[in-house]
MARDOTI-246686 format. One line per 10 residues: number of its first residue (from 1); their letters; for each residue x, y, z of C-alpha. Coordinates in steps of 0.02 Angstrom, whole numbers, plus 32768, in hexadecimal, padded with zeros to 4 digits. Layout:
BEGIN
NUM = A = X/Y/Z; ... $
***
This chain:
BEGIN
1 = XXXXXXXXXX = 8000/8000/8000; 8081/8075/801C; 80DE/805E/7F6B; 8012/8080/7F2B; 801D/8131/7F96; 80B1/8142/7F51; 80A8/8116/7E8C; 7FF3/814F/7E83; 7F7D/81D9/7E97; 7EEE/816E/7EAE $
11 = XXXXXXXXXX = 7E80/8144/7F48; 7E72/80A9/7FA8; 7E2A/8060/8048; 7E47/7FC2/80AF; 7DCB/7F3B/80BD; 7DCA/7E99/812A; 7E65/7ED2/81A7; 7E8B/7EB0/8241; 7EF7/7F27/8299; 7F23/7F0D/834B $
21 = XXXXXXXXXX = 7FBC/7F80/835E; 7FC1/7FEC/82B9; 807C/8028/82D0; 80B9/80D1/8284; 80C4/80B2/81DB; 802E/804E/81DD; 7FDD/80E2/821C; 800B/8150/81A9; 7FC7/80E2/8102; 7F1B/80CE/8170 $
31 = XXXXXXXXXX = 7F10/8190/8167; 7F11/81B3/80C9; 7E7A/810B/80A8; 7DEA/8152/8075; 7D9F/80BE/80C9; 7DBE/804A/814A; 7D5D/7FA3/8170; 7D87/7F2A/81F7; 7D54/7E83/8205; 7D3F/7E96/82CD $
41 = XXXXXXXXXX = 7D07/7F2B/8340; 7DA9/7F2B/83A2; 7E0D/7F6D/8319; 7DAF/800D/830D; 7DD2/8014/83C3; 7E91/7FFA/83B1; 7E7C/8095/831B; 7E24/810E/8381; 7EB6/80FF/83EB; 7F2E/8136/8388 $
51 = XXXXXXXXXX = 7EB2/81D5/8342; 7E76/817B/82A9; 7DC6/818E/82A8; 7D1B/81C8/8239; 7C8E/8181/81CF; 7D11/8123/817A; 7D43/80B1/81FB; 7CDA/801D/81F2; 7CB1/7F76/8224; 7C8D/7EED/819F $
61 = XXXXXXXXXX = 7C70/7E34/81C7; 7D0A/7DCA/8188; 7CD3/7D9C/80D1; 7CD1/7CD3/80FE; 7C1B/7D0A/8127; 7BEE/7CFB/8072; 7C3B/7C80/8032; 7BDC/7C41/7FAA; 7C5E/7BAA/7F6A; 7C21/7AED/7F87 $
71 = XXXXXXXXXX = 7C3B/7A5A/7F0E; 7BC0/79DF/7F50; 7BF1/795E/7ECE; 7CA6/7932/7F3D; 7C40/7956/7FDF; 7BB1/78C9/7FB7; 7C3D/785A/7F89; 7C9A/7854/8029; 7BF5/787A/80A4; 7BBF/77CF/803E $
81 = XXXXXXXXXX = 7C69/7764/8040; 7C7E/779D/810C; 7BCB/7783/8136; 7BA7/7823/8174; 7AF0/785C/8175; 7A98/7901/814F; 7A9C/794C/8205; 7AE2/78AF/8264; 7B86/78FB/8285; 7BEA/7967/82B9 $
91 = XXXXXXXXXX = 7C9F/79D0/82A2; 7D36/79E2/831C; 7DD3/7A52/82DF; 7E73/7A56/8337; 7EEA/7AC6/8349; 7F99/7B02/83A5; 7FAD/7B95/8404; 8027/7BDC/839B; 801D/7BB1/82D2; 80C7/7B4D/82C2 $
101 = XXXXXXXXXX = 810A/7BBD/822B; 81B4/7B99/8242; 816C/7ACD/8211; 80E8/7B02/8199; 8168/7B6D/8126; 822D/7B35/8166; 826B/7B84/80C2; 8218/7C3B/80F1; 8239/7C2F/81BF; 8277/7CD5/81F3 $
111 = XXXXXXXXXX = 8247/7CB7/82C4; 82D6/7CB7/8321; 8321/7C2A/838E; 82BF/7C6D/8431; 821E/7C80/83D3; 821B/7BDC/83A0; 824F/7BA9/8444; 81A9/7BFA/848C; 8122/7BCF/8405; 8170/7B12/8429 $
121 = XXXXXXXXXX = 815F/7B1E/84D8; 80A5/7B75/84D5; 8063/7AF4/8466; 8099/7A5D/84BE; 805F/7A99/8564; 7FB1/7AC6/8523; 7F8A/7A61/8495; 7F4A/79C8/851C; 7EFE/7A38/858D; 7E92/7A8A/84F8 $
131 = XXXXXXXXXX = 7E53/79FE/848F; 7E21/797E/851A; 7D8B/79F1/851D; 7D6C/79C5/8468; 7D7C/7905/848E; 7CF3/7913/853F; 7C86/795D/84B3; 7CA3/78EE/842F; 7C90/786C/84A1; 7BEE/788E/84E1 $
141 = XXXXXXXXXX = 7BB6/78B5/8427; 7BDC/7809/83FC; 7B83/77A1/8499; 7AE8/7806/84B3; 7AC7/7819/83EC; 7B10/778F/8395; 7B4D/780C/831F; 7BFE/7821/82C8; 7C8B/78A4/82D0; 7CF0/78E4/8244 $
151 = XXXXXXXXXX = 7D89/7938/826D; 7DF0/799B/81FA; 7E5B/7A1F/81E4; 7E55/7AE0/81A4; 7F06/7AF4/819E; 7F8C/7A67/8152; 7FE4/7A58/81FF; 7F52/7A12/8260; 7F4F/7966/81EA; 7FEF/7948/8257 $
161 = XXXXXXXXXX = 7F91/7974/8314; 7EF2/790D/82E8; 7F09/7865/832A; 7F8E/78A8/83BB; 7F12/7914/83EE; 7E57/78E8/83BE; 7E51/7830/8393; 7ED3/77C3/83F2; 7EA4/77F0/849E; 7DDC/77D2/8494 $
171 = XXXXXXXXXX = 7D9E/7729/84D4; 7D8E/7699/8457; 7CF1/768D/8450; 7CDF/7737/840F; 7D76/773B/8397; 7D12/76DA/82FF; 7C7F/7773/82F2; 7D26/77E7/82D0; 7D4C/7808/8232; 7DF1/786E/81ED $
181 = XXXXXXXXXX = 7DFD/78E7/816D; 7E97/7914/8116; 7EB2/79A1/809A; 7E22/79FD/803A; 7E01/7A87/7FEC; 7D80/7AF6/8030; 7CE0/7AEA/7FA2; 7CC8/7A2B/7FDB; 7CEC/7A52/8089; 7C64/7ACF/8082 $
191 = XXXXXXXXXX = 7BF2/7A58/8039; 7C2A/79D6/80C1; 7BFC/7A6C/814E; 7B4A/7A7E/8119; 7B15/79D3/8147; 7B6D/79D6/81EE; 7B1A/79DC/8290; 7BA1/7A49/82D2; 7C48/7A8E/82C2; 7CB1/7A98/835F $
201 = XXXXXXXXXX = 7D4D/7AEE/8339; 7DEC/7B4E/8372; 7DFF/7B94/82BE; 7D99/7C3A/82AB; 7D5D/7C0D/81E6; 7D21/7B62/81EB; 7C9C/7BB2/826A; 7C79/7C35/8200; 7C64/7BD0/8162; 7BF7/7B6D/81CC $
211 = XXXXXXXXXX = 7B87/7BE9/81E0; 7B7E/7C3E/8131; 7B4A/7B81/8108; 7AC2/7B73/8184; 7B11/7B0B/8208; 7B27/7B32/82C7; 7BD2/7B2D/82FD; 7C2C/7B65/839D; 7CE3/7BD3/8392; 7D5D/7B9F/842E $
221 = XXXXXXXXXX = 7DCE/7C3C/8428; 7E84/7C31/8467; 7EE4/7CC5/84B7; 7F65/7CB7/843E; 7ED9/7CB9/83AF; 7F0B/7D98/83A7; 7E5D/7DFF/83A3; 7E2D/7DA1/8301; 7DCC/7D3A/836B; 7D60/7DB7/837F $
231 = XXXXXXXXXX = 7D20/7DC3/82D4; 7CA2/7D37/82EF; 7C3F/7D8D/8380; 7C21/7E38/833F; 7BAB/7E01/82DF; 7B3B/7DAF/836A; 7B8C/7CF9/8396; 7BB2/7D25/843F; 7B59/7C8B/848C; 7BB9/7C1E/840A $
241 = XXXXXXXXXX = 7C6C/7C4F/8442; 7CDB/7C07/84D0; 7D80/7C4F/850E; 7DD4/7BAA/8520; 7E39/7BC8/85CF; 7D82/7BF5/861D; 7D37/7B55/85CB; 7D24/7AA5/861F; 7D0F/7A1C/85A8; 7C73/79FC/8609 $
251 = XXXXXXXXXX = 7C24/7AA8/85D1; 7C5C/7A97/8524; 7BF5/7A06/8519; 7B5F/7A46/857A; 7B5E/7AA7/84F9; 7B57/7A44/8452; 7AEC/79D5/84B8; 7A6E/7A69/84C0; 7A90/7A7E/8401; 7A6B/79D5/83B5 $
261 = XXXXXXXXXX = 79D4/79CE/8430; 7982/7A84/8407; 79B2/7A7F/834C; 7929/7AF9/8320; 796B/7B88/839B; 7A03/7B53/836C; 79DF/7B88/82BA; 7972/7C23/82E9; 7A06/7C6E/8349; 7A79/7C48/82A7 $
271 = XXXXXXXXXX = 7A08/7C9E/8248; 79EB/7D3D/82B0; 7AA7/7D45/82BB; 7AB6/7D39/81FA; 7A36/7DB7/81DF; 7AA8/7E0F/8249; 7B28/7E1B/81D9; 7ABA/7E30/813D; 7A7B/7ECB/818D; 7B2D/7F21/81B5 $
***
C-alpha cells in the first residue's frame, strides 16, 4: 500500500483487516484510506486510540460469511463411502496454541532460536489440556446419540495432531464412530458442513463457514488466537463462543448436548445472527 501512495494518485481503502497494534507507519497509510472496514469491533477500538477515527471507520463481518462455494458432487461421495448421514454428525477441529510456522514453511522460517523455543514450549503444555474437552464432548456425542464424528483439519498442520490429540486417547468403544479427514479443499468441505449437526472448532472459519451453510457450530477461542477471534461474535454468536481456559469439557458438552436436542432454536438463533450480518 505504501508503494500505491507512492506511485499513484489514486484512492484506496482497506477492507477485511485486523489491526491490533497499527504501528507508525501503519498509521500513516490508514490516514490517508478513504475507508476502513474491520472484520471485528476491537480494531476500531485499537484505531480510535491512536486518533484515527470518522464515518469511515467501519466494521464488516469477515467475508467467510458469504461464501457461496460448495461442490456437492465430492461431498455426497465421501458422506456416502464414510456413512455419514444428513444431520447425524458432527465436526471437531484441532488446533495448537501457536501455528507451528517454523514446521509448516522450514524454507521461509525467519523466528529466532528463542521464539521457537517458546511457541514449542506453549503448545506442548496446552495442546492436552485444550482438546480433552473436545474428546468429553465427542464422547458423549457418540454414547447418548449413536451418531458419528468427523474430524478434520482447516489448516495442513493439524492432519499431523489428529490422532495424538482427538482420536487415540478416546475409549474403544467410541474410536469406530470417528472418522478422519485429511486434506480438502474448501467447496467440498463446505458442502460436507451443511449436513453436519455441528461444528466444534478451535479454528475461527470452519465455524463461520458453518454458519453461512446453515449449520450450528460452537468457536472455542484461545488466548493466543490475537483479537481475530473476535470477528465471530460481533455479529451476534455470543452464546456460541467459549474462551477455552474458562471452559470445562463438561460445559462444552452441556452445550452441544442442548444443541442436537433443541435443533429448532438452535437454527432460529443461527438465523437471527445471520440476519445480523446481512443487515450491517
Amino acid at each position: 500500500m505504501a508503494c500505491w501512495i507512492k506511485d499513484t494518485n489514486k484512492p484506496f481503502g482497506i477492507f477485511g483487516a485486523t489491526l491490533e497494534r497499527p504501528g507508525t507507519d501503519h498509521q500513516a497509510i490508514l490516514k490517508k484510506a478513504g475507508f476502513i472496514f474491520t472484520k471485528e469491533t476491537y480494531s476500531i477500538k485499537q484505531l480510535r486510540k491512536v486518533a484515527i477515527t470518522g464515518d469511515h471507520v467501519q466494521f464488516a463481518p469477515d467475508a467467510t460469511f458469504f461464501i457461496n462455494i460448495s461442490n456437492d458432487q465430492k461431498a455426497n461421495a465421501f458422506l456416502t463411502e464414510n456413512v455419514l448421514e444428513n444431520q447425524q454428525f458432527i465436526f471437531v477441529i484441532p488446533r495448537l496454541r501457536y501455528t507451528p510456522y517454523h514446521l509448516v514453511n522450514p524454507n521461509k522460517n525467519e523466528w529466532s532460536e528463542q521464539k521457537i523455543k517458546q511457541v514449542e514450549e506453549t503448545n506442548e503444555k496446552y495442546k492436552e489440556v485444550d482438546h480433552v474437552k473436545q474428546r468429553k464432548a465427542m464422547i458423549a456425542c457418540v454414547r447418548e446419540t449413536g451418531n458419528k464424528v468427523l474430524v478434520c483439519r482447516e489448516m495442513t498442520y493439524q492432519v499431523g495432531i489428529i490422532d495424538e490429540l482427538l482420536i487415540d486417547p478416546l475409549p474403544a468403544t467410541v474410536k469406530p464412530f470417528v472418522i478422519k479427514r485429511g486434506y480438502w479443499l474448501p467447496d467440498e468441505a463446505a458442502s460436507v458442513y451443511a449436513k453436519a449437526k455441528s461444528v466444534v472448532s478451535f479454528k475461527r472459519h470452519s465455524p463461520i463457514i458453518a454458519a453461512a451453510n446453515k449449520t450450528p457450530f460452537f468457536y472455542l477461542c484461545q488466548p493466543e488466537d490475537t483479537i481475530k477471534g473476535q470477528m465471530s461474535d460481533a455479529p451476534g454468536f455470543n452464546d456460541w463462543i467459549f474462551e477455552i481456559d474458562k471452559t470445562t469439557g463438561r460445559q462444552l458438552t452441556d452445550a452441544l448436548r442442548k444443541q442436537w436436542i433443541n435443533t429448532r432454536s438452535s437454527k432460529l438463533y443461527l438465523k437471527k445472527a445471520m440476519d445480523n450480518i446481512e443487515n450491517i
